[in-house]
Each structure stands twice: as structure tokens, then as C-alpha cells.
C-alpha positions in Angstrom: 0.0 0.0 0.0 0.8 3.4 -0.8 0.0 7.0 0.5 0.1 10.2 -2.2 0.2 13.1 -1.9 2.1 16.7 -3.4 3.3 14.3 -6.5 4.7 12.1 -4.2 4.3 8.8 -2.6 5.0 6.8 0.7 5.3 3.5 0.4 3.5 2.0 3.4 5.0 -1.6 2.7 7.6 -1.1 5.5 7.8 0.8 9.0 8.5 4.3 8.8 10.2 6.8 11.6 8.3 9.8 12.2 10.6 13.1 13.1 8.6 15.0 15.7 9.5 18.8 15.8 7.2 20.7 17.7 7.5 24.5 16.9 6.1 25.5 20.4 7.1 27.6 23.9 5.0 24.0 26.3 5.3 20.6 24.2 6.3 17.9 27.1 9.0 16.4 24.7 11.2 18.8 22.7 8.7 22.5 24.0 11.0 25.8 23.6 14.0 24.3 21.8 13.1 24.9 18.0 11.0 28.3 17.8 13.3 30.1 15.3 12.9 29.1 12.0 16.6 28.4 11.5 16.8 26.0 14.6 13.6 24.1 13.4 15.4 23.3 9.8 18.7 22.4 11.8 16.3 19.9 13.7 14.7 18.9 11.1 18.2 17.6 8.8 19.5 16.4 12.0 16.3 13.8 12.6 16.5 13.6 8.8 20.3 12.6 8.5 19.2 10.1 11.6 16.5 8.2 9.1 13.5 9.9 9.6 11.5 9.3 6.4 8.5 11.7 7.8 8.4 15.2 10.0 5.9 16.0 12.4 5.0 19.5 12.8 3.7 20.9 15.6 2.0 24.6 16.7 0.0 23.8 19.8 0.9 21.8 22.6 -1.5 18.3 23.5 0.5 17.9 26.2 -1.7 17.0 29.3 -2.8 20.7 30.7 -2.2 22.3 27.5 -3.9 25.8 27.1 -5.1 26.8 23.5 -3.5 28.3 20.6 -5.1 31.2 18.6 -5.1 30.4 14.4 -3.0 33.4 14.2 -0.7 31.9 16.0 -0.4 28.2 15.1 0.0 29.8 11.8 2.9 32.0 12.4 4.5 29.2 14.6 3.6 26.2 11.5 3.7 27.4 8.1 7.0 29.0 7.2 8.5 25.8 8.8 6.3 23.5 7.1 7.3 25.7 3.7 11.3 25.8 4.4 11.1 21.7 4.9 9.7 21.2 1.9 11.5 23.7 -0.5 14.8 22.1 1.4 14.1 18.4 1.6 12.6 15.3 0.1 10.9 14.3 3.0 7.5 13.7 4.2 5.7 16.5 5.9 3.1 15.8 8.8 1.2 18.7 10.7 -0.7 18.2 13.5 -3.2 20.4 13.9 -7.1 20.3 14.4 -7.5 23.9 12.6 -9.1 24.3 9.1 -7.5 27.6 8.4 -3.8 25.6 9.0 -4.9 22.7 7.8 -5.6 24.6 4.5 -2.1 26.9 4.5 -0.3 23.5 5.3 -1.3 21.7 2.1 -0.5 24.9 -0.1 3.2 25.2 1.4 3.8 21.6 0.7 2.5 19.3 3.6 1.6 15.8 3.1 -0.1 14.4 5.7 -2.4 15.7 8.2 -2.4 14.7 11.7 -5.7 15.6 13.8 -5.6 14.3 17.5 -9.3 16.0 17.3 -10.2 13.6 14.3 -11.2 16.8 12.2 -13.8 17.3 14.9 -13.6 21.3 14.9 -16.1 23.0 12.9 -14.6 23.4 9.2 -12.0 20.6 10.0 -13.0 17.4 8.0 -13.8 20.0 4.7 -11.2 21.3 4.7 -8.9 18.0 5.1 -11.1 16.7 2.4 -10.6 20.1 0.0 -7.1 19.4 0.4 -7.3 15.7 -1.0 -4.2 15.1 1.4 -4.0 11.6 3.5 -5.3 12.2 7.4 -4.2 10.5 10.6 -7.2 10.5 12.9 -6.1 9.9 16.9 -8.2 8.7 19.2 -8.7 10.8 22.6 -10.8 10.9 25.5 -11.7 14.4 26.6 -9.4 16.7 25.6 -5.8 18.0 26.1 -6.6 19.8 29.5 -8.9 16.8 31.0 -7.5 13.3 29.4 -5.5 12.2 32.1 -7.8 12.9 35.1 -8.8 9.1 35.9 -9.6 8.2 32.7 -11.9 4.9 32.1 -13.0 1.9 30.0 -15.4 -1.0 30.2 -13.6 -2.4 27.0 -10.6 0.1 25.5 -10.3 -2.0 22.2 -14.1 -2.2 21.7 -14.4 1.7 22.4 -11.7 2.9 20.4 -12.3 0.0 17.8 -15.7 1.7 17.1 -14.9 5.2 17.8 -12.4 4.2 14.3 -15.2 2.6 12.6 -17.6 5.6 13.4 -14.8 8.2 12.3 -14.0 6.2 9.2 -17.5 6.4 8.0 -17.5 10.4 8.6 -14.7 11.0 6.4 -15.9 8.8 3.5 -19.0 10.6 3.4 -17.2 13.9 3.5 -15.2 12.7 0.3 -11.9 11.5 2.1 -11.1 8.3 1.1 -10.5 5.4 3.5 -7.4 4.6 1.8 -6.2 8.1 2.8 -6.8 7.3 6.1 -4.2 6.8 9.2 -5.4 5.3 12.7 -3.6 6.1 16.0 -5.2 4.6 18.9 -4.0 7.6 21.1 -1.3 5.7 23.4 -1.6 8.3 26.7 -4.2 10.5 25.2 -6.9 9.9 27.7 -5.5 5.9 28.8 -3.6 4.8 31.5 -0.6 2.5 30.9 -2.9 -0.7 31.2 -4.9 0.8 28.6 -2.0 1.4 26.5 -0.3 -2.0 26.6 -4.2 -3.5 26.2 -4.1 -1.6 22.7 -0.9 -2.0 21.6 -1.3 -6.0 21.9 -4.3 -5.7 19.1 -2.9 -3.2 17.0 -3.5 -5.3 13.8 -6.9 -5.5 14.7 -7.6 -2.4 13.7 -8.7 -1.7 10.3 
């Protein structure tokens, strides 16, 4: 199987590594270190030169907590990055975001994929992934970035996010996206403890 997108293709045959550079003051894993433009594209060769076939990029923290970005903003933080990386490289380009108006911007400056922890769940989000024609990652969360990890709770984690998928699957095919555009991430930590995690990631392949 394979992904295309910006005259390109992924082939999906084989693991990938995913770069993460996350262009913001809070992330929990690399928040504060990359906010100039130069020291994102420094990053970005660095995890490129290290084999990363894809980059993430980020404009608003998910970290547990995490107070909002403004679309002004995320799009000052996201798109001249996302634009140098792909005037610069031959890689992959990722954003996550759950914004229409940077979903939109990404895909004009060269993105390739677009990577919704919101599963295009804002209002404008899944038309305007689907205007793009670009391949989407949906995540599954539950809550949201400021409430996920307060006690979170399952009768049956695979059966709840197994349909949550299936529901989200069925959204985006009606909206014009098709399924073989379509990424699933179960959300490991988004709203799941670490049993919930481990219960997941032993029926990954069940998801489809």
C-alpha cells in the first residue's frame, strides 16, 4: 500500500520513523527548543540525516494541561516551517493540527499528511482536510488535552476505540476522504492509563 500526496508517494510496505519537531514555547517532549525558523530546519536535517522518512510538525501543545493556541498563532509558529522543509528536503511533511485555516495553509506550502488528535472534529475541519485531497491521521482521545488524564476509564478500551475508528471512518468517506487516505492512532496516553496502553498495543493489527 501506498500513500500520495504533493506528486509524491509513501510506500507504506515497510515501518517508517516519524521526526517530531514541535514549533512551540509548552510541548512535554522537545517545548522551547526549535521556535526560530533556523533551529527548526537544523532539527529537522538532524532527525532527517538520523532516518527519519517523515516530520511531524507541531503549533499547539496536547501535552496534558495544554492551554489553547489562537489560528493566528499556530500559523505563524507552523507554516513558514512546514514551507522551508519542503523547499529544502525530500521528505514527508506531517502537521498536527485540528485547525481548518492551517490545515488549509499546510497543504498549499507543501504538507503531506495531516495529523488531527481532534479527528477533524472542529467545525470546518474534515472540509477542509477533504478540499485538500491530502492523507489524514485520525487519533483517538478521550476528553481533551486539559482533562485526558484525570482518571480516565473503560469498560472495554479496544471495543471503544475499535468503534470510535469505525464511526470516524465512516465520517470521512462521506465527507469525500477516502478510507485509503486514512491513518489510525489509537491515542497511546491520550486519555488511557498505561494498562490501557499496553491492552491496545497488543491488538494493533486488529484495527482496520
Amino acid at each position: 500500500m501506498k500513500l500520495f500526496a504533493q506528486g509524491t508517494s509513501l510506500d507504506l510496505s515497510h515501518p517508517h520513523v516519524m521526526g517530531i519537531l514541535n514549533v512551540t514555547p509548552d510541548s512535554f517532549s522537545d517545548g522551547g527548543t526549535h521556535n526560530s525558523l533556523i533551529d527548526a530546519v537544523k532539527h529537522a536535517n538532524l532527525m532527517i540525516n538520523a532516518g527519519a522518512t517523515i516530520i511531524d510538525v507541531g503549533g499547539e501543545s496536547t501535552r496534558p494541561g495544554a492551554a489553547e493556541v489562537s489560528v493566528e498563532e499556530e500559523l505563524q509558529r507552523v507554516i513558514p516551517v512546514v514551507e522551508a522543509i519542503a523547499q529544502r528536503f525530500e521528505v514527508w511533511i506531517s502537521v498536527d493540527t485540528s485547525k481548518p485555516e492551517v490545515i488549509r495553509e499546510s497543504a498549499k506550502v507543501g504538507a503531506h499528511i495531516i495529523n488531527d488528535i481532534r479527528s477533524l472534529s472542529e467545525p470546518g475541519a474534515l472540509e477542509a482536510a477533504a478540499e485538500t485531497g491530502l492523507p489524514v491521521c485520525l487519533m483517538h482521545m478521550q476528553g481533551n488535552p486539559k482533562t485526558m488524564q484525570e482518571a480516565p476509564k473503560y469498560d472495554d478500551v479496544f471495543a471503544e476505540v475499535n468503534r470510535y475508528f469505525i464511526e470516524q471512518i465512516a465520517r470521512c468517506e462521506q465527507a469525500g476522504i477516502a478510507k485509503e487516505k486514512l491513518l489510525l492512532d489509537p491515542g497511546f496516553g491520550f486519555g488511557k492509563n498505561l494498562s490501557h496502553n499496553y491492552s491496545l498495543l497488543a491488538r494493533l493489527a486488529e484495527f482496520h
